[in-house]
C-alpha positions, -999 to 999 in steps of 0.1 A, spaced: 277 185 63 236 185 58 217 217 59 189 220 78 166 218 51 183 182 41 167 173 78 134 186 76 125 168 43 97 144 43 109 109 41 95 84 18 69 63 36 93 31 31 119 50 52 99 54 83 99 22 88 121 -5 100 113 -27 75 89 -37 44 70 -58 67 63 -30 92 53 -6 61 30 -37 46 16 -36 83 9 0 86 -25 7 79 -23 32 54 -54 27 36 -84 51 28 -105 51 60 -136 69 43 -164 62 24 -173 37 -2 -133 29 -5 -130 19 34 -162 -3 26 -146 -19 -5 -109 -24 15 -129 -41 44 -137 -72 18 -103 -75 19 -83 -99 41 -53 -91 69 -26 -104 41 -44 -83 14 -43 -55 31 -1 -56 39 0 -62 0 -25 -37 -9 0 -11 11 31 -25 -6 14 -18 -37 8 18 -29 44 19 -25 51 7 -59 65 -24 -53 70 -52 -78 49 -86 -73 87 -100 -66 97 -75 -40 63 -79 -25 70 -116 -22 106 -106 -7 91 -83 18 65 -106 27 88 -141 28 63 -156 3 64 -167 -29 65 -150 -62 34 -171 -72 16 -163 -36 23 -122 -43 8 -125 -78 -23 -140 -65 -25 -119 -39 -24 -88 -67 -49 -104 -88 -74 -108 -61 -72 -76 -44 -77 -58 -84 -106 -89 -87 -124 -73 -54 -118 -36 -60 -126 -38 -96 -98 -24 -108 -79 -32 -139 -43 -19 -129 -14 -14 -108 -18 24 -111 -56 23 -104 -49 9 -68 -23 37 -60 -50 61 -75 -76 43 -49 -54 47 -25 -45 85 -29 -81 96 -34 -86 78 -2 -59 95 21 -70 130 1 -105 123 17 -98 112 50 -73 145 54 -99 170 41 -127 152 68 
């Protein structure tokens, strides 16, 4: 049997949705400031991999998620580190944390 408090826990974001297309689609990133200017340079398919990224997902599940290739997914990485000017995987997620901090507080 689940307790009430098994209920009440926040889901991961991946669970809220239907499926890792409908996550990649939700637009989950920052909305203020200087990061909502850099994430505009960015294009519709970016964007669904920039939020599969902030979800931790691998270049191969992004290219499962996305029905594209493994090759496509890597590309699609690079450029979105290339146009944000970041070096990592873990600098995007930071990106995107600092964002969604902001755009609560505002």
């Amino acid at each position: 049997m689940h307790s009430r408090q098994d209920s009440t826990r926040q889901r991961s974001p991946l669970r809220q949705h239907a499926t890792p297309v409908q996550a990649a689609r939700q637009q989950t990133w920052p909305r203020a400031g200087s990061h909502h200017q850099l994430l505009a340079t960015l294009t519709p398919r970016e964007r669904e991999v920039f939020n599969l990224l902030t979800l931790r997902y691998t270049d191969r599940e992004i290219a499962d998620a996305l029905f594209i290739s493994y090759r496509t997914a890597t590309t699609h990485v690079a450029r979105i580190r290339d146009k944000l000017g970041l070096s990592s995987r873990r600098e995007v997620s930071r990106l995107a944390m600092s964002g969604n901090a902001q755009s609560r507080n505002t």
